[in-house]
C-alpha positions as CSV (number, residue, x, y, z in Angstrom):
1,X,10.6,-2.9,-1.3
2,X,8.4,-5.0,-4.1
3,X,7.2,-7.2,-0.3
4,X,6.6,-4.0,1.4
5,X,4.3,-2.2,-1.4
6,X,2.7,-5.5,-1.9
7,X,1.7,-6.7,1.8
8,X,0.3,-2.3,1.8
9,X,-1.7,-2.8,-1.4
10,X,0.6,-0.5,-3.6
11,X,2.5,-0.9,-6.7
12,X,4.9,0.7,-8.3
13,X,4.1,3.4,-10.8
14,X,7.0,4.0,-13.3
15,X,6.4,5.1,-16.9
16,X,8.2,7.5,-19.3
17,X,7.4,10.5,-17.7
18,X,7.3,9.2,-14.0
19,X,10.4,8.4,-13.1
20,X,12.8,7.7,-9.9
21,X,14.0,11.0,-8.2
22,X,17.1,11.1,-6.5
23,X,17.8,14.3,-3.5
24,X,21.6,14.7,-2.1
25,X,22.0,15.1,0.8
26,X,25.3,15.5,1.2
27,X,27.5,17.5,-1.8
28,X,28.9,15.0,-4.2
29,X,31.8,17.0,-4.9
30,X,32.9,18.0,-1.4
31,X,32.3,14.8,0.0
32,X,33.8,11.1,0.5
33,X,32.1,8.8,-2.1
34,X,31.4,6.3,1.4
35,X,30.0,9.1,3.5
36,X,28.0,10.8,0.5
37,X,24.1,10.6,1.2
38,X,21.4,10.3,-1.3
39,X,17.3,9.6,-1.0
40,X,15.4,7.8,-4.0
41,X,12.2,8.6,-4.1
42,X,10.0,6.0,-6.4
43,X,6.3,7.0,-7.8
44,X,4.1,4.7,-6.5
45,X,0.1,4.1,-6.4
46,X,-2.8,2.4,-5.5
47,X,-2.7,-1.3,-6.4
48,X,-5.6,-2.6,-8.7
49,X,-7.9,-5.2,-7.1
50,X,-8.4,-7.2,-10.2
51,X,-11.1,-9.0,-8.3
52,X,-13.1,-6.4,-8.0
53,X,-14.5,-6.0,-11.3
């Protein structure tokens, strides 16, 4: 994911109050731990060109 952002021109954007999100697809508690389903969403943004300035 680190290539991807990179060869894109984005970084990622973590801090303390952006964090990774995480949406179920499936319900954790009705099913299978191998068929459950889960999206992570990570904040990301606009890599700084530090030749630029």
């Amino acid at each position: 994911m680190h290539a991807f952002l990179a060869t894109r021109n984005y970084q990622l954007d973590f801090s303390d109050t952006r964090l990774h999100h995480e949406i179920y697809l499936t319900a954790p508690r009705k099913v299978e731990g191998s068929n459950q389903k889960t999206v992570i969403c990570h904040p990301i943004a606009k890599a700084v060109d530090a030749y630029k300035y």
